[in-house]
N, C-alpha and C positions, 0 to 999 in steps of 0.2 A: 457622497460616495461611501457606502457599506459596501463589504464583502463577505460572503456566506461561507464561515469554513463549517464541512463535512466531517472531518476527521476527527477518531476515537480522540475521548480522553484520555491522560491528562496530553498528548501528544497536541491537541487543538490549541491550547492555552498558549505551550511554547508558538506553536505557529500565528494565533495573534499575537502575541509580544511584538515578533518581529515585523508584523505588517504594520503593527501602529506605529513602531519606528520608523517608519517611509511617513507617516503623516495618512494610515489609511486605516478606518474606521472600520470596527469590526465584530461580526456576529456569531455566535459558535452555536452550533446545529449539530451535535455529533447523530450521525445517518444509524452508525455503529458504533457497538462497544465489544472488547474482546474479552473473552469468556474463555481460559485456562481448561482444556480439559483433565480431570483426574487419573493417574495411573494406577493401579492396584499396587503398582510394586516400583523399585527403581530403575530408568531404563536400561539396557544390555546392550551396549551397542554392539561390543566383539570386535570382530574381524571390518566391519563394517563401513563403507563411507558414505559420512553423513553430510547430506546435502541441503542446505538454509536458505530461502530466498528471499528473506523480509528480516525486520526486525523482531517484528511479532517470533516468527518461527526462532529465531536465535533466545529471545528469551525466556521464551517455553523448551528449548531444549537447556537452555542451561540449567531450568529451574528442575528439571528429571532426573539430569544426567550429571552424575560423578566424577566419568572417569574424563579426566584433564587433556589425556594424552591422544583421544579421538580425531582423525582424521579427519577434515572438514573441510566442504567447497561451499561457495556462498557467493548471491547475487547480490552484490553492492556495498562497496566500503564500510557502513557503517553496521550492517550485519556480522562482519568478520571482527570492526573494532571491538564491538560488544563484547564478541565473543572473550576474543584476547582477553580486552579489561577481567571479563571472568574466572581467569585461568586458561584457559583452554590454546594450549601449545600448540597443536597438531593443526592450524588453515591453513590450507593446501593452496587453496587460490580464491580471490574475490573477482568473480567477472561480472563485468559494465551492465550486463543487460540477460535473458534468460536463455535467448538466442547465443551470446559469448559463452553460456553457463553448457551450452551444450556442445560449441565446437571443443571449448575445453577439453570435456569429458569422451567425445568422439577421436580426439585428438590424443589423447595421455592413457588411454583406459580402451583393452578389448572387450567386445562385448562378450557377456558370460566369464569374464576372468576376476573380476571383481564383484563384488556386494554393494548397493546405495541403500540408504536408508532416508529416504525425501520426508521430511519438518517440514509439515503444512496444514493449514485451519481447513475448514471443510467446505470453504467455498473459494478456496483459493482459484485465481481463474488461470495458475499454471498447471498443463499436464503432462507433468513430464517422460510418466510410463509411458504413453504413448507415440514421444518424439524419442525413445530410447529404447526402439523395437531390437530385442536381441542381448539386451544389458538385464542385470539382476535386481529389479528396482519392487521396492517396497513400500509404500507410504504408509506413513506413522501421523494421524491426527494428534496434532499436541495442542489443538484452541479454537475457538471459532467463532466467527461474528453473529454475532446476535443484532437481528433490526429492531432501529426506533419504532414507538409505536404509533408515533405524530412529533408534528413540527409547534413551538410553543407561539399565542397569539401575537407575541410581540413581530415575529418572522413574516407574517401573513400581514400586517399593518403593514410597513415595511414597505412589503410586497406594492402591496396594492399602490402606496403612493410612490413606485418608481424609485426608492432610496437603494434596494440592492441594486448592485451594476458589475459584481465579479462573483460570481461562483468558484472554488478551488474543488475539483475529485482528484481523490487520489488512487480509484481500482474501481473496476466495472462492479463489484457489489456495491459501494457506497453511490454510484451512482444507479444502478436497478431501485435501491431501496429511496431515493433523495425520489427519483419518479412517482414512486409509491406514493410516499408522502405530500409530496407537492399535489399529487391529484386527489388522495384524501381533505388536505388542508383548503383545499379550493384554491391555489395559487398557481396554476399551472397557466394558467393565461397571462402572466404574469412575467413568464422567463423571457418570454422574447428580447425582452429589455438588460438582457441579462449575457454578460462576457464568459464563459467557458473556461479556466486555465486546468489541463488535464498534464498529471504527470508522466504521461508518454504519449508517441506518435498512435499506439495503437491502441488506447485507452480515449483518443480524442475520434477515433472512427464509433466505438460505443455511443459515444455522446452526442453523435450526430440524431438520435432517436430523440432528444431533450430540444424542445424548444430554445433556438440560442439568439442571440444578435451577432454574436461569432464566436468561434471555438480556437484558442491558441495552444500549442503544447508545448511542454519543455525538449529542452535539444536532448538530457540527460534523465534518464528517471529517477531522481534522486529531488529532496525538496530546496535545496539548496539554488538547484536551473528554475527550479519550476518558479521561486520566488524573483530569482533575477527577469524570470519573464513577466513575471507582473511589475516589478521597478519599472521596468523599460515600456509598457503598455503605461502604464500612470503617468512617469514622466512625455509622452509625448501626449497622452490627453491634456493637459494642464495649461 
């Protein structure tokens, strides 16, 4: 039993540690790597409220931005910890999911009365200006995923002899790109034999286009659910 993590480095590593502590064998594939974009200058936020929905996005705004005292919403606990750890006084609220991120904001905030300022890579698959018809929203690109250019031979052995049996995505880009590749690599014939774990309900509808032997998602999108949903798939295969 191998399991195929996806996810950037060095973020994949921490994520095997923890599966080979369950006793599960582990292959790191990063799909993507995150690539920092440059600013000319230091960011401005102003008057501004700034909206984080990843970790990614929190640590490219911290690395921009100066002022401590900035105002911030943010999709998932560990987005807002970050932040805090950084200094950054002013989060406003961490909500569960992007859907909460918005009754939030529809909820605390008239439309046109305030300024957002949305931290996001350029293929991020949230859009927020458009669920926020009539609010003052701006997107600010602070990074962006860059795709692998192939999968290495050892993944494709592997493959072929049936040894992967868990796939981990964690966003509808690493999985478009994991496609990519898998059909470059010649191992796409290959997945049927292959368990799906997607970090959300609507991240696991994406993956229905992937060759699966079945798709399971976490209850929470966060890696934390998503790992307990693999304990509990391992412990009852065994």
């Amino acid at each position: 039993m191998v399991f195929l993590i996806t996810r950037p480095l060095p973020q994949a590593k921490k994520t095997a540690a923890k599966l080979e502590k369950m006793g599960i064998k582990t292959l790191i594939e990063p799909c993507i790597r995150i690539e920092p974009t440059q600013l000319n200058k230091r960011l401005r936020v102003k008057k501004s409220i700034v909206i984080v929905t990843s970790r990614n996005g929190a640590r490219a705004f911290a690395g921009n931005c100066d002022d401590k005292s900035s105002r911030i919403i943010t999709v998932g606990s560990r987005a807002a910890d970050f932040l805090k750890q950084e200094g950054f006084a002013g989060v406003l609220h961490s909500a569960r999911n992007a859907k909460a991120l918005l009754d939030y904001i529809k909820s605390n905030f008239a439309p046109g009365a305030d300024k957002f300022l949305y931290i996001r890579g350029r293929h991020a698959a949230a859009d927020l200006k458009s669920s926020l018809k009539g609010y003052l929203v701006r997107d600010l690109f602070l990074y962006e995923s860059v795709a692998a250019t192939g999968f290495s031979a050892n993944l494709a052995g592997l493959a072929a002899d049936g040894e992967i049996t868990g796939l981990l995505l964690y966003s509808a880009r690493t999985a478009e790109v994991f496609m990519e590749l898998a059909e470059k690599a010649g191992i796409s014939k290959f997945l049927d034999k292959m368990v799906i774990f997607c970090l959300s309900p609507s991240l696991a509808e994406v993956c229905r286009a992937i060759p699966h032997k079945e798709i399971l998602a976490a209850a929470r999108p966060n890696e934390d659910s998503l790992l307990e949903l693999v304990k509990k798939y391992v412990d009852n295969s065994r």
